[in-house]
C-alpha positions in Angstrom: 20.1 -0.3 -3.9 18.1 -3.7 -3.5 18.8 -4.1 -0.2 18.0 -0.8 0.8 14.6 -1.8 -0.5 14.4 -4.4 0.7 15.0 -2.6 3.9 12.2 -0.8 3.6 9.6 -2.9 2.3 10.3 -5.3 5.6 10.1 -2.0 8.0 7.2 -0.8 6.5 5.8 -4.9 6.6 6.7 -4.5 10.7 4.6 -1.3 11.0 1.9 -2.1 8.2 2.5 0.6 5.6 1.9 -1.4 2.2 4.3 -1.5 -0.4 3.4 1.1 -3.5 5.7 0.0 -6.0 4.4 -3.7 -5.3 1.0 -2.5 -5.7 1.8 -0.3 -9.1 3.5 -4.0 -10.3 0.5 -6.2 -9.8 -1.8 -3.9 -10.8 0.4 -3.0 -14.4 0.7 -7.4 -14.7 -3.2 -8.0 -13.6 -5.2 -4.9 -15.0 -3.5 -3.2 -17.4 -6.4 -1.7 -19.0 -7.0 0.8 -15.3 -4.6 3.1 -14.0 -3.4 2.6 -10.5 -4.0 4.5 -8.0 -1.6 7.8 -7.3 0.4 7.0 -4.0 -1.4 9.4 -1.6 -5.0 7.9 -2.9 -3.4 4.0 -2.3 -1.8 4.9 1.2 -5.8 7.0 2.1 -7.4 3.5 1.0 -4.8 1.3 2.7 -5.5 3.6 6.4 -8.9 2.9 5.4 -9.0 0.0 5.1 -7.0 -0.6 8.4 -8.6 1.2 10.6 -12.2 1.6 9.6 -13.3 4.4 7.7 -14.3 7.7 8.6 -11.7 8.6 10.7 -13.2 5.8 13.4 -10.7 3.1 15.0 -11.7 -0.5 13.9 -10.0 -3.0 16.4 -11.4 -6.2 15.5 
């Protein structure tokens, strides 16, 4: 089981996608008093953040 995901956290690394659970575990140990985000509204923000919002392409 850990290496399959550890599998998949380094393919996702190699094509960007972000790791949820590693985001759920920071944000439980950092800010406990806010929920984190559901997985569809942290992988929206994540696109967002990558390639500029509004549906725009941000190279550089």
């Amino acid at each position: 089981m850990r290496w399959g995901r550890g599998v998949r956290r380094t393919a996702g690394a190699m094509i960007g996608q972000p790791d949820y659970q590693a985001y759920v575990d920071h944000a439980a140990a950092t800010h406990p008093d806010q929920p984190p985000l559901d997985k569809t509204a942290f992988f929206r923000l994540h696109e967002q953040r990558r390639f500029g919002g509004a549906g725009g392409f941000k190279c550089c």
